[in-house]
TIVO-384519 format. One record per residue: x, z, y negated of N, C-alpha, C in turn. Coordinates in Angstrom, 2 decimals, padded with zeros to 5 digits. Each point is the difference from the previous one (the first is absolute). Layout:
BEGIN
{{X Z Y} {X Z Y} {X Z Y}}
...
//
This chain:
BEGIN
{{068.59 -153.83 -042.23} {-000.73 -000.31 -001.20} {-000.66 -001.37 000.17}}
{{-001.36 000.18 -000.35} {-000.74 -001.83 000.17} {000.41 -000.46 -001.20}}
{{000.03 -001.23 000.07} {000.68 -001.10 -001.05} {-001.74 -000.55 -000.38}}
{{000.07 000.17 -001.51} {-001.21 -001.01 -000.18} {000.73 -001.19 -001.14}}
{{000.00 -000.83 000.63} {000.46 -001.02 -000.78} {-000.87 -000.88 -001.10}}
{{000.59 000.03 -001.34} {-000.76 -000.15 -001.19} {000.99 -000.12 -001.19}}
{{-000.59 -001.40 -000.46} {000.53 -000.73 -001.20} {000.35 000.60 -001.26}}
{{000.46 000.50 -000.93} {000.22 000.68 -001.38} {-001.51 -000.92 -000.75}}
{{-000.14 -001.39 000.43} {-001.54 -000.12 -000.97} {-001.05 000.58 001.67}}
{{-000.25 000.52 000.98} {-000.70 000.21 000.34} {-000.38 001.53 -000.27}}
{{001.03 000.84 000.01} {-000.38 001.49 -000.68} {-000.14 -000.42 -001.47}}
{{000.82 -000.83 -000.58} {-000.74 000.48 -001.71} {-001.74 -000.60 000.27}}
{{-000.54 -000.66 000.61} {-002.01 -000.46 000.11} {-000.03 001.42 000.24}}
{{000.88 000.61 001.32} {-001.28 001.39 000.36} {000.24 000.93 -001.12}}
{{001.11 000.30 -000.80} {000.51 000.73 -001.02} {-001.82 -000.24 -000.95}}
{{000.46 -001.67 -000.87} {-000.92 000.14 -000.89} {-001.36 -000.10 000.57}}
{{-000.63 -000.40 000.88} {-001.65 000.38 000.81} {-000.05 001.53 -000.67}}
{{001.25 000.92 001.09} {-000.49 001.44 000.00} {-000.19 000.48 -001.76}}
{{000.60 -000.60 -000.73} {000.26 000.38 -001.47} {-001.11 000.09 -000.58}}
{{-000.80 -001.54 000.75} {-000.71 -000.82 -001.20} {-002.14 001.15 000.31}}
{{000.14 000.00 001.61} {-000.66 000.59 000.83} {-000.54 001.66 -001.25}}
{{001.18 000.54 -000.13} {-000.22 001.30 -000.66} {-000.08 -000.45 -001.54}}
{{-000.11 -001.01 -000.34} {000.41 -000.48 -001.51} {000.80 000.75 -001.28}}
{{001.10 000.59 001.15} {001.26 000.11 -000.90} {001.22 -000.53 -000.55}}
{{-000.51 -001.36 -000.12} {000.51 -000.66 -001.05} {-000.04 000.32 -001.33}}
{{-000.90 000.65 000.02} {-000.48 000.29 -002.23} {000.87 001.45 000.14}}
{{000.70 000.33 000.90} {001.03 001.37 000.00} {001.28 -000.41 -000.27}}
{{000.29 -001.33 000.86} {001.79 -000.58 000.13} {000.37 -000.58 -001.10}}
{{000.72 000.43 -000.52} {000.86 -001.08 -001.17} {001.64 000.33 000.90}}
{{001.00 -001.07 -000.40} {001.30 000.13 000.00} {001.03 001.39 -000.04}}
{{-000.32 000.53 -000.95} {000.59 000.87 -000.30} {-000.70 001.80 001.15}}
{{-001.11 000.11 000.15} {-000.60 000.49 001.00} {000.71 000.21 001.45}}
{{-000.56 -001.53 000.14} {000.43 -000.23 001.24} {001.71 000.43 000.84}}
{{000.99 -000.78 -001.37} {001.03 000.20 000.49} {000.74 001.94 -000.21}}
{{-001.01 000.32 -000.72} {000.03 001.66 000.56} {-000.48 000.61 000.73}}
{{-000.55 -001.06 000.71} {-000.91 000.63 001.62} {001.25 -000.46 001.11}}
{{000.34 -000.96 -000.36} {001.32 -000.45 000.64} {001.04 001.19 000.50}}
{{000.29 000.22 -001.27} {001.18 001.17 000.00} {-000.24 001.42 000.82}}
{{-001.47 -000.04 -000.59} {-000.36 001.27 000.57} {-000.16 000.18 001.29}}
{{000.06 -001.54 000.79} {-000.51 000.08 001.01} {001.79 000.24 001.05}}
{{000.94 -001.11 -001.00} {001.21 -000.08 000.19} {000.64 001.50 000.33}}
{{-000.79 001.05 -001.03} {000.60 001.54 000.17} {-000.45 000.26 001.69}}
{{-001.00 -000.12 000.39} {-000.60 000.60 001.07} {000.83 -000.25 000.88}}
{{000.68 -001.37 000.19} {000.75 -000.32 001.36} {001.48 000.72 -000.49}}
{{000.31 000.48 -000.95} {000.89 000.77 -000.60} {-000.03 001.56 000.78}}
{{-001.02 000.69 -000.34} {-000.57 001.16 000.33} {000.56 -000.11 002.00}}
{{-000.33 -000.87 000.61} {000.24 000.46 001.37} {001.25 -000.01 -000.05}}
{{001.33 -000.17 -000.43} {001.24 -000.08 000.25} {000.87 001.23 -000.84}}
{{-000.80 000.53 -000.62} {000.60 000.88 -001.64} {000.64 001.34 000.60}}
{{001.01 000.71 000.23} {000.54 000.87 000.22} {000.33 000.29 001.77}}
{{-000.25 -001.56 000.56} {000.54 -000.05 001.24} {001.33 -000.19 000.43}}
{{000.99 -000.05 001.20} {000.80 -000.66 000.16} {000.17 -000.88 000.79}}
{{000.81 -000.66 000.33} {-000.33 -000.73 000.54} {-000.25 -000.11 001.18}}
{{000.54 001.13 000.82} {-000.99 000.80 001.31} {-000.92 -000.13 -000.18}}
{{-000.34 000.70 -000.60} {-002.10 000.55 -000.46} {-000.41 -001.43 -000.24}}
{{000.48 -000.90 -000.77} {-000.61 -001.43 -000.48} {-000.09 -000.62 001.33}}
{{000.90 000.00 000.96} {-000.44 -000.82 001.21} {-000.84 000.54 000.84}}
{{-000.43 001.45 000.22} {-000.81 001.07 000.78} {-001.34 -000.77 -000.92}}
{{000.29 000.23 -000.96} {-001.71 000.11 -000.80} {-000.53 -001.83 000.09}}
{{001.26 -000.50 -000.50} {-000.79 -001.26 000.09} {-000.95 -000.93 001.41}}
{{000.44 000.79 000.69} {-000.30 -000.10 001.37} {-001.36 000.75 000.37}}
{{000.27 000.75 -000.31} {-001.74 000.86 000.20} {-001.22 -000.30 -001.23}}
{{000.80 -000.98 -000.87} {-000.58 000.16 -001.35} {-000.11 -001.86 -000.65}}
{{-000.30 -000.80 001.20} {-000.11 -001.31 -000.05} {-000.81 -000.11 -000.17}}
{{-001.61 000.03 000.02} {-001.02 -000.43 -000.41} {-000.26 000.62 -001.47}}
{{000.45 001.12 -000.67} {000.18 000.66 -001.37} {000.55 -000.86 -000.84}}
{{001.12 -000.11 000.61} {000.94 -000.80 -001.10} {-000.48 -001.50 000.06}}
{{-000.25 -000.79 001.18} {-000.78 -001.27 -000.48} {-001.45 -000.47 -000.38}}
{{-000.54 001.24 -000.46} {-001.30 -000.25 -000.56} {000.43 000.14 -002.19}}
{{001.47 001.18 -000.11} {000.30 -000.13 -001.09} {000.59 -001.47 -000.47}}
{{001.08 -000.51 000.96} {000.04 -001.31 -000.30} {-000.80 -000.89 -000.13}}
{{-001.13 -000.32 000.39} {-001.50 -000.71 000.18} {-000.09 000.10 -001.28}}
{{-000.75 001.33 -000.55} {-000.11 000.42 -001.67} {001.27 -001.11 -000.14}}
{{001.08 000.14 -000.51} {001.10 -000.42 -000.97} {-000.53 -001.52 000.56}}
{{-000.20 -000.46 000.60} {000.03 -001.32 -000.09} {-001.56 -000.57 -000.14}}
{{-001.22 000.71 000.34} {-000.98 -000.33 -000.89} {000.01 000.12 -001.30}}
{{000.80 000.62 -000.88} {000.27 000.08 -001.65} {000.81 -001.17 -000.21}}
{{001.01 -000.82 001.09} {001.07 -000.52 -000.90} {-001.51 -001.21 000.22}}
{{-000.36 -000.39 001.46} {-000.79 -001.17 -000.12} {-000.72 000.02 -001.57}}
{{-000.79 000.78 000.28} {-001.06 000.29 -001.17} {000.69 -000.79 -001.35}}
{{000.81 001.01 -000.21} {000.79 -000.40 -000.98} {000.42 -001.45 -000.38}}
{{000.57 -000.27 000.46} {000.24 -001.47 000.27} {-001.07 -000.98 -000.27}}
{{-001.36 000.41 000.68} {-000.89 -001.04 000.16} {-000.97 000.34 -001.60}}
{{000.12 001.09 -000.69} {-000.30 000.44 -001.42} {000.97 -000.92 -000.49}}
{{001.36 -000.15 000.07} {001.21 -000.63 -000.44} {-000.37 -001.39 -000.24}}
{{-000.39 -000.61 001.32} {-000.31 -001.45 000.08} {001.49 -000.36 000.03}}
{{000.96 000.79 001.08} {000.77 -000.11 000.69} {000.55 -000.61 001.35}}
{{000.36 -001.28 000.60} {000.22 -000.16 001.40} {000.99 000.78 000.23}}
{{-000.20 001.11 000.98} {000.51 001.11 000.07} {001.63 -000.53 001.21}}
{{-000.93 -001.14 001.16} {001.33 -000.31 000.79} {000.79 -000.83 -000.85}}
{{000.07 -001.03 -000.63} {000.22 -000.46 -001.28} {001.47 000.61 -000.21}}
{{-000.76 001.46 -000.86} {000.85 000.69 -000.57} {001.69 000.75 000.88}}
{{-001.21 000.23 001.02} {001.04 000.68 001.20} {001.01 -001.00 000.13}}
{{-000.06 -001.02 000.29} {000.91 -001.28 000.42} {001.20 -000.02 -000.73}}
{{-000.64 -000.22 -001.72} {000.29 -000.01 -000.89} {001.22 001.24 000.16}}
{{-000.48 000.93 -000.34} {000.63 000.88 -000.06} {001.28 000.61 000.87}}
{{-000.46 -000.16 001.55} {000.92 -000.46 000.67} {001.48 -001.01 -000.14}}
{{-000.68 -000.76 -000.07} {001.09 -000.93 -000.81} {001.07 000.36 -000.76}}
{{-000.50 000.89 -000.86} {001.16 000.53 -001.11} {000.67 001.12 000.54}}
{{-000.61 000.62 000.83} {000.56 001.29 000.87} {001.12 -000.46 000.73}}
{{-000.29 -001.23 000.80} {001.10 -000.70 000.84} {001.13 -000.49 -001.16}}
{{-000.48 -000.22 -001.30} {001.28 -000.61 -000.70} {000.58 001.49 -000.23}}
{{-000.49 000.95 -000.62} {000.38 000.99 -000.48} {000.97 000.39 001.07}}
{{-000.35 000.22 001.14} {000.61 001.31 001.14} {000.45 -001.62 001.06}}
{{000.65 -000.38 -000.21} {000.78 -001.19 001.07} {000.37 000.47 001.19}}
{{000.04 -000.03 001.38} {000.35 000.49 001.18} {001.42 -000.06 -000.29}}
{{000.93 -000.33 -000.52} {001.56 000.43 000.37} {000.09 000.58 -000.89}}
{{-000.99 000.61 -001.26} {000.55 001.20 -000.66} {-000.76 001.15 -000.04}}
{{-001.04 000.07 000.67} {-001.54 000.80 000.32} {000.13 001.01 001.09}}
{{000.32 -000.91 000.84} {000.16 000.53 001.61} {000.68 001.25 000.48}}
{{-000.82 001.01 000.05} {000.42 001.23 000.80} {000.21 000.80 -001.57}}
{{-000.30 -000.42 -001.19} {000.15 000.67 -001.11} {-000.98 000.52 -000.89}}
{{000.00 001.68 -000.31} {-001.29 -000.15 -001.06} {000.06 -000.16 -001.56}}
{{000.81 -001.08 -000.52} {000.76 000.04 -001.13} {-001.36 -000.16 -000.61}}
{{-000.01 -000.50 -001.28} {-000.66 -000.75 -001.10} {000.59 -001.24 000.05}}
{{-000.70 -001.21 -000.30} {000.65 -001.59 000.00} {000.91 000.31 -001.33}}
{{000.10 000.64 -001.04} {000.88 000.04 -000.82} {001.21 000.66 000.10}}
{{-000.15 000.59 001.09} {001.37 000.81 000.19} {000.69 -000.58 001.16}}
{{-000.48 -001.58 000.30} {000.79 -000.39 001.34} {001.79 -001.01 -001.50}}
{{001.07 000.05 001.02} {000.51 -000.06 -000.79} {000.45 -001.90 000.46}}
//
């Protein structure tokens, strides 16, 4: 796989160019968008749905350029989103991170798929 290496603000410029280019902006509001999200979220859903996990490793394998053009979608909606938001999206990630590491602590996390509320 070639690596193209690129910033979260260098895809959101090509994101909004391509947006602004077709002038579907007067289409996007918030609420829109983040149902293009989901919908898009279903699609990478759809390649895994009634597989096992045989079949999930057979398919995902023959089925790598499919499935990362659906991820592409899901993450041109979250950018989008975000930048409608007037969101710093790494910001948030950091952020968010952060609380994940408080939540799920490595000596009570590790090797477990609990909920942080059910660690005891």
């Amino acid at each position: 796989m070639q690596k193209h290496p690129a910033s979260i603000e260098e895809i959101r410029k090509i994101i909004v160019e391509y947006v602004r280019e077709r002038d579907w902006e007067q289409f996007h509001n918030p609420k829109d968008v983040a149902l293009s999200l989901v919908l898009e979220s279903s699609e990478v859903l759809e390649h895994f749905q009634w597989k096992s996990p045989e079949e999930m490793a057979s398919y995902v394998k023959s089925n790598r350029d499919d499935i990362g053009e659906e991820l592409a979608d899901v993450l041109y909606w979250v950018i989008l989103l975000s930048h409608y938001l007037d969101l710093d999206l790494p910001a948030a990630f950091i952020k968010k991170m952060e609380q994940n590491r408080k939540k799920y602590p490595v000596e009570k996390a590790k090797g477990s798929h609990a909920k942080y509320t059910k660690y005891q």
